[in-house]
C-alpha positions in Angstrom: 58.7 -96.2 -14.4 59.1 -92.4 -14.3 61.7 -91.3 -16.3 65.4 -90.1 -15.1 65.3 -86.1 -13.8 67.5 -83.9 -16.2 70.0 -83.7 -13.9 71.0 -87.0 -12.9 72.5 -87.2 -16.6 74.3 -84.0 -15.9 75.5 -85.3 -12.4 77.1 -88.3 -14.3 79.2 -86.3 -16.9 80.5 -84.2 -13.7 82.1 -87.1 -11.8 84.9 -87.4 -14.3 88.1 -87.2 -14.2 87.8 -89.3 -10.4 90.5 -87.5 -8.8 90.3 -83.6 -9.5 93.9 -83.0 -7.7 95.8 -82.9 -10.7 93.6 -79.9 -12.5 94.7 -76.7 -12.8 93.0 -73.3 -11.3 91.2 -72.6 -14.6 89.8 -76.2 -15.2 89.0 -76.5 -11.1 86.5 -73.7 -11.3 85.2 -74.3 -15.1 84.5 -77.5 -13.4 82.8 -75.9 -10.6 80.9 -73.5 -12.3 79.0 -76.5 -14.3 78.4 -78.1 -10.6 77.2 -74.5 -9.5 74.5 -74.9 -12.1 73.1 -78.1 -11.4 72.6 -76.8 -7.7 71.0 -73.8 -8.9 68.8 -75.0 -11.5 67.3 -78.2 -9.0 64.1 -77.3 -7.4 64.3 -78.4 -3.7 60.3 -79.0 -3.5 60.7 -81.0 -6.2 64.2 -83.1 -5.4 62.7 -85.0 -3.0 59.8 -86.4 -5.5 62.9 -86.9 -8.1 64.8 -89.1 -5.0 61.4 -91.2 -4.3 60.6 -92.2 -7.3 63.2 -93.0 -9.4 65.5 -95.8 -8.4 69.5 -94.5 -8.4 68.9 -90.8 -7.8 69.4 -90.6 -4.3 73.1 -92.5 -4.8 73.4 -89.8 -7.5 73.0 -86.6 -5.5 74.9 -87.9 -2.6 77.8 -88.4 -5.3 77.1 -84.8 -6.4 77.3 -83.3 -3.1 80.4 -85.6 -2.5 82.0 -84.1 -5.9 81.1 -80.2 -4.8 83.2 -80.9 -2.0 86.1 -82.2 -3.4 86.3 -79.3 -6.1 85.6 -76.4 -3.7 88.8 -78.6 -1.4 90.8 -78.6 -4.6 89.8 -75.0 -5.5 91.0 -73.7 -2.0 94.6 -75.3 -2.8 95.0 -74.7 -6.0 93.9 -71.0 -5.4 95.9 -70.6 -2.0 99.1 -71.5 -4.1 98.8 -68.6 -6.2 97.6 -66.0 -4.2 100.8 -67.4 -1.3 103.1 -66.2 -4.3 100.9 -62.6 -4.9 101.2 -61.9 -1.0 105.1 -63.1 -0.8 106.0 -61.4 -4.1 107.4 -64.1 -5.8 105.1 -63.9 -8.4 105.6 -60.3 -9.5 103.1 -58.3 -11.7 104.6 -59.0 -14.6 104.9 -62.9 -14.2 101.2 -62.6 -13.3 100.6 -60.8 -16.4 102.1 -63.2 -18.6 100.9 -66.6 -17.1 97.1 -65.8 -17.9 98.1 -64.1 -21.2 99.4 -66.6 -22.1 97.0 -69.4 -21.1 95.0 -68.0 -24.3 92.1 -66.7 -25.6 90.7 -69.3 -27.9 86.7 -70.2 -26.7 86.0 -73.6 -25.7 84.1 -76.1 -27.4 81.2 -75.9 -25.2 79.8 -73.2 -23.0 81.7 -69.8 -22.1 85.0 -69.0 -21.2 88.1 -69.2 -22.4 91.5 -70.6 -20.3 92.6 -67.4 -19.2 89.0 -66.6 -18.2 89.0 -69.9 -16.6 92.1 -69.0 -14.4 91.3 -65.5 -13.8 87.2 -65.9 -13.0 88.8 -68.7 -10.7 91.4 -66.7 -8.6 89.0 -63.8 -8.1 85.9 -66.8 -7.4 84.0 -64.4 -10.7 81.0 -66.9 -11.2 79.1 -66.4 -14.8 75.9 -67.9 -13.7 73.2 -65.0 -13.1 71.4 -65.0 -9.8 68.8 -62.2 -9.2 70.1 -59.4 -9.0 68.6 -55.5 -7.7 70.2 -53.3 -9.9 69.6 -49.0 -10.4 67.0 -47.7 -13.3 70.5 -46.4 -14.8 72.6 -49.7 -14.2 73.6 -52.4 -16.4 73.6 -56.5 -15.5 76.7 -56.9 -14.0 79.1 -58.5 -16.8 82.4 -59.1 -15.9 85.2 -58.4 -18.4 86.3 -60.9 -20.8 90.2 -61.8 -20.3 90.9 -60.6 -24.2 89.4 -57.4 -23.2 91.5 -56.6 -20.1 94.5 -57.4 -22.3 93.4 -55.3 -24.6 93.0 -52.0 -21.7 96.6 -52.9 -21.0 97.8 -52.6 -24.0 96.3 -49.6 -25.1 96.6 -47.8 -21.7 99.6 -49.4 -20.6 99.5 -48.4 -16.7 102.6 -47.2 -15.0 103.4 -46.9 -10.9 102.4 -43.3 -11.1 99.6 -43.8 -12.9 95.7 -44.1 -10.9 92.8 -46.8 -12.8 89.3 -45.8 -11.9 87.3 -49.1 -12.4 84.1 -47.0 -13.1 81.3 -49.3 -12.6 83.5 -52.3 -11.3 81.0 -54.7 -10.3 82.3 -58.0 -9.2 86.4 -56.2 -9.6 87.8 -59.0 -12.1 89.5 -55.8 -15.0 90.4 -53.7 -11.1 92.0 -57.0 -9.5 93.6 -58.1 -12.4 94.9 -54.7 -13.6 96.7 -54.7 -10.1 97.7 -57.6 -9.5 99.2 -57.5 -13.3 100.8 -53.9 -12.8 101.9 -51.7 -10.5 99.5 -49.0 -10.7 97.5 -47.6 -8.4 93.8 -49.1 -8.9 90.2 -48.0 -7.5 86.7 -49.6 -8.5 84.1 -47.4 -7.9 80.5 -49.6 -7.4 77.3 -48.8 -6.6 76.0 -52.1 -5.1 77.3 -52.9 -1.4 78.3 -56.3 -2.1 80.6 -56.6 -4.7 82.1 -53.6 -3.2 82.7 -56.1 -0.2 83.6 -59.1 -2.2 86.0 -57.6 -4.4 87.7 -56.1 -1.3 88.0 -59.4 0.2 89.5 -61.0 -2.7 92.1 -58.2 -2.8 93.2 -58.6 1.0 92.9 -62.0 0.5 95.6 -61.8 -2.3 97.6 -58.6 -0.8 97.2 -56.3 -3.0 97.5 -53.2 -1.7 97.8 -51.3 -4.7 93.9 -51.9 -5.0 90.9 -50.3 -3.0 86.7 -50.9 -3.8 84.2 -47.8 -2.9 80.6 -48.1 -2.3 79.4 -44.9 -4.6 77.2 -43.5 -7.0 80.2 -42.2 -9.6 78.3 -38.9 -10.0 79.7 -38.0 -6.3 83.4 -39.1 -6.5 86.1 -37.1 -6.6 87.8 -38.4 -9.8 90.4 -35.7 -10.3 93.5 -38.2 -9.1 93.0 -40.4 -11.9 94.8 -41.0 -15.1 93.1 -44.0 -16.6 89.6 -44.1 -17.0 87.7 -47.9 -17.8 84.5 -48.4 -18.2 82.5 -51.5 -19.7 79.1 -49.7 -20.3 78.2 -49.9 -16.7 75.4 -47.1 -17.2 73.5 -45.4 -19.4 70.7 -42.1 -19.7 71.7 -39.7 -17.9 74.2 -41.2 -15.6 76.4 -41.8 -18.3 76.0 -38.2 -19.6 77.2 -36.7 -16.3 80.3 -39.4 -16.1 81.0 -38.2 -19.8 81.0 -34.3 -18.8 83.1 -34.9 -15.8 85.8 -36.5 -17.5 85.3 -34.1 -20.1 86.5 -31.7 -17.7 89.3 -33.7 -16.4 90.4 -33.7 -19.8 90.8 -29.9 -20.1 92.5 -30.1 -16.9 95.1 -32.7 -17.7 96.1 -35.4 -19.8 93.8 -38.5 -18.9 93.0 -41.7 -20.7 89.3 -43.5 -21.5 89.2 -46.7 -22.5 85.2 -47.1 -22.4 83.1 -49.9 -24.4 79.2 -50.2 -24.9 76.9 -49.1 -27.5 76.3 -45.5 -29.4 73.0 -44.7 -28.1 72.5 -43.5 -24.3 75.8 -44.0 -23.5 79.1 -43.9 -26.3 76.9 -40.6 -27.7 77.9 -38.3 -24.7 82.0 -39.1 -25.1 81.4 -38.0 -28.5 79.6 -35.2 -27.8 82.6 -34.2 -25.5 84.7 -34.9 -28.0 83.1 -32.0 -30.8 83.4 -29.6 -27.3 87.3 -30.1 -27.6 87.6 -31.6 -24.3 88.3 -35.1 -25.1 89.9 -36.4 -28.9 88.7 -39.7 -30.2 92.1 -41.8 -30.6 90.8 -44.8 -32.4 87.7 -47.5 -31.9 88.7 -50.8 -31.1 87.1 -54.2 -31.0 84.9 -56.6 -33.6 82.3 -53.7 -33.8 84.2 -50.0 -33.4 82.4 -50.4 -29.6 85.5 -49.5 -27.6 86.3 -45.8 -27.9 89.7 -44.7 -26.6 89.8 -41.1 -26.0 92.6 -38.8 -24.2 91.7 -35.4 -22.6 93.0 -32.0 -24.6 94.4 -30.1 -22.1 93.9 -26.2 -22.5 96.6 -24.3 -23.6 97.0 -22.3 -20.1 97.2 -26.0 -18.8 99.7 -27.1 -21.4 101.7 -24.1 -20.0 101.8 -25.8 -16.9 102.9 -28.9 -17.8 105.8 -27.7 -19.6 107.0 -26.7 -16.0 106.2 -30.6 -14.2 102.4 -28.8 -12.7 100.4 -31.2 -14.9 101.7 -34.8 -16.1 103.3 -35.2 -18.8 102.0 -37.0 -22.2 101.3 -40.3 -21.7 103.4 -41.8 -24.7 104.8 -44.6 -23.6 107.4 -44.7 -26.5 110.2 -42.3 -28.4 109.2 -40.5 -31.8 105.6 -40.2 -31.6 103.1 -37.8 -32.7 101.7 -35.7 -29.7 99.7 -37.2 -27.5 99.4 -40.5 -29.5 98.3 -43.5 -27.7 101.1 -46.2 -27.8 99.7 -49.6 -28.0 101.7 -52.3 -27.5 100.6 -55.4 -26.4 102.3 -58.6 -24.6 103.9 -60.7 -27.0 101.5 -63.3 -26.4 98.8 -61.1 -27.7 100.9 -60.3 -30.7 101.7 -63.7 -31.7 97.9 -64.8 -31.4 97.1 -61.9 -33.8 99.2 -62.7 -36.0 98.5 -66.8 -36.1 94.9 -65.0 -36.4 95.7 -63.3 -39.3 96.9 -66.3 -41.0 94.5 -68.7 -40.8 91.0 -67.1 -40.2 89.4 -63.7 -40.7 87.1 -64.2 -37.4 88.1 -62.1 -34.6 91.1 -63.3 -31.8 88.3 -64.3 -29.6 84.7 -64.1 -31.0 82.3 -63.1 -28.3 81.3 -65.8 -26.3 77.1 -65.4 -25.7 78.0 -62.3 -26.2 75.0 -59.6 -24.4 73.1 -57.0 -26.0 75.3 -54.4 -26.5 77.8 -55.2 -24.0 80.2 -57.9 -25.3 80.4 -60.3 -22.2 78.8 -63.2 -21.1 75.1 -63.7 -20.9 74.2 -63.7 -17.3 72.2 -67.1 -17.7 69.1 -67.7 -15.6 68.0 -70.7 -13.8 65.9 -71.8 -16.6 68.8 -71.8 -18.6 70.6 -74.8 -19.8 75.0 -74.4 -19.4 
């Protein structure tokens, strides 16, 4: 008797709990992801041997196909509540803010993700299963932020209505739709590739936020003078990322701007710094397990200063009374704060190791349908 196909094992585990109703958003697409992968990693030409010749597997995939369904139904509900309570305003920014803070950042047991991951890759339908994917000579594998890390950036940066957040490199939009749909800022992702540009700009119609747009654009060719906050999760490198660096190096001598960008030294982090011994940009601090987040405000000229002092350029972006000039505030949620400090007290791992983490990047690995979940 051949023996049972890899999945039919797989399909099993999946068909618990029976009725998916009572899960939340975050467990509803966990749970969908791990369907997602069986039906990418099944070889049609090869199904229908799998169905002939071993007795149960065709009651098995229909009762896969039957589950899909039933999460994807319960994923449209659960998903349409939230996103009815973004469009009516009853669930402000703040509120929005808090609720996946607080869900938490602690890994689970097995595979990627973590609940507020969960709820947040769910509501913006962010899948961390890799398909192929045509990508520039200069571009990175599109990684979406981990949750920790977008607390983080609004922690640090801590956006404001008059403030603009240039997504550079934004990808599928999970740090530019959460950043607006957690604040009131005014938020752009700026993306190379077509569609993310249009999925992202769905999801953010979808969940009426109007405080968020997506362009189609090499970065090299925007106008970025309007913004104030800079992120960017090592989204290019060469010389791509040395032009990026050089205009906000210029911004900074201009005005008093914000970078919040992560990735490795080489090809990329090497060009901040080298703005940085120019005096256009000053190295605040390095953040994260490994230094790989630089935070770095612009040094406006002392003609520009001048300016400033009478409301032509924007004032300091301290967020708090009594600090030193220029100073980045940091203060996070109190969520955040709390999981630091049960952190502190009981391990000396990081808040939220890195879950797969990717060569020099810090996200997910993007797995391939080889892979196992």
């Amino acid at each position: 008797m051949a023996a049972n196909p890899w999945w039919i094992a797989r399909v099993t585990a999946l068909l618990a709990p029976a009725d998916v109703r009572a899960l939340d958003l975050g467990a509803l697409w966990r749970l969908r992801e791990r369907l997602q992968f069986v039906r990418l990693n099944v070889d049609p030409a090869l199904l229908g041997d799998d169905l002939a010749a071993v007795p149960g597997s065709a009651a098995a995939w229909a009762a896969f196909g039957r589950r899909e369904a039933q999460v994807l139904a319960a994923l449209a509900l659960a998903g349409g509540r939230v996103a009815d309570r973004l469009r009516s305003g009853s669930l402000g920014h703040a509120a929005f803010r808090a609720h996946w803070e607080e869900l938490g950042f602690a890994p689970h047991a097995e595979g990627a993700g973590t609940p507020a991951d969960d709820f947040l890759d769910g509501m913006f339908h962010v899948s961390r299963l890799a398909v192929d994917e045509a990508r520039a000579a200069f571009a990175m594998l599109n990684l979406a932020s981990r949750a920790e890390r977008v607390a983080d950036f609004l922690g640090v940066t801590q956006p404001q209505a008059d403030d603009v957040v240039f997504d550079l490199g934004s990808g599928s939009g999970k740090l530019a739709l959460t950043v607006a749909a957690s604040t009131a800022a005014r938020v752009r992702g700026v993306e190379l590739v077509g569609a993310y540009v249009d999925e992202a700009s769905r999801c953010a119609a979808h969940l009426g936020l109007g405080n968020s747009d997506f362009v189609q654009a090499d970065v090299r060719e925007l106008d970025l003078s309007q913004g104030t906050i800079f992120y960017l999760y090592y989204p290019f490198h060469g010389r791509v990322a040395q032009a990026v660096a050089q205009t906000l190096g210029r911004l900074g001598r201009a005005g008093d701007i914000t970078i919040y960008a992560s990735g490795p030294a080489n090809d990329y982090g090497e060009f901040f710094l080298a703005e940085v011994e120019q005096g256009a940009l000053r190295l605040v601090e390095r953040r994260g397990e490994f230094g790989e987040v630089m935070v770095l405000r612009g040094v406006p000229s002392p003609r520009v200063r001048g300016e400033g002092a009478t409301g032509g350029v924007p004032s300091p972006r301290n967020r708090g009374e009594g600090q030193g000039e220029g100073d980045v505030v940091v203060r996070p949620s109190a969520t955040v704060l709390a999981a630091n400090a049960d952190q502190t007290r009981h391990s000396t791992r990081p808040l939220t190791p890195t879950l797969s983490p990717s060569p020099g990047r810090g996200g997910y690995w993007r797995r391939s349908r080889s892979s196992s979940s």
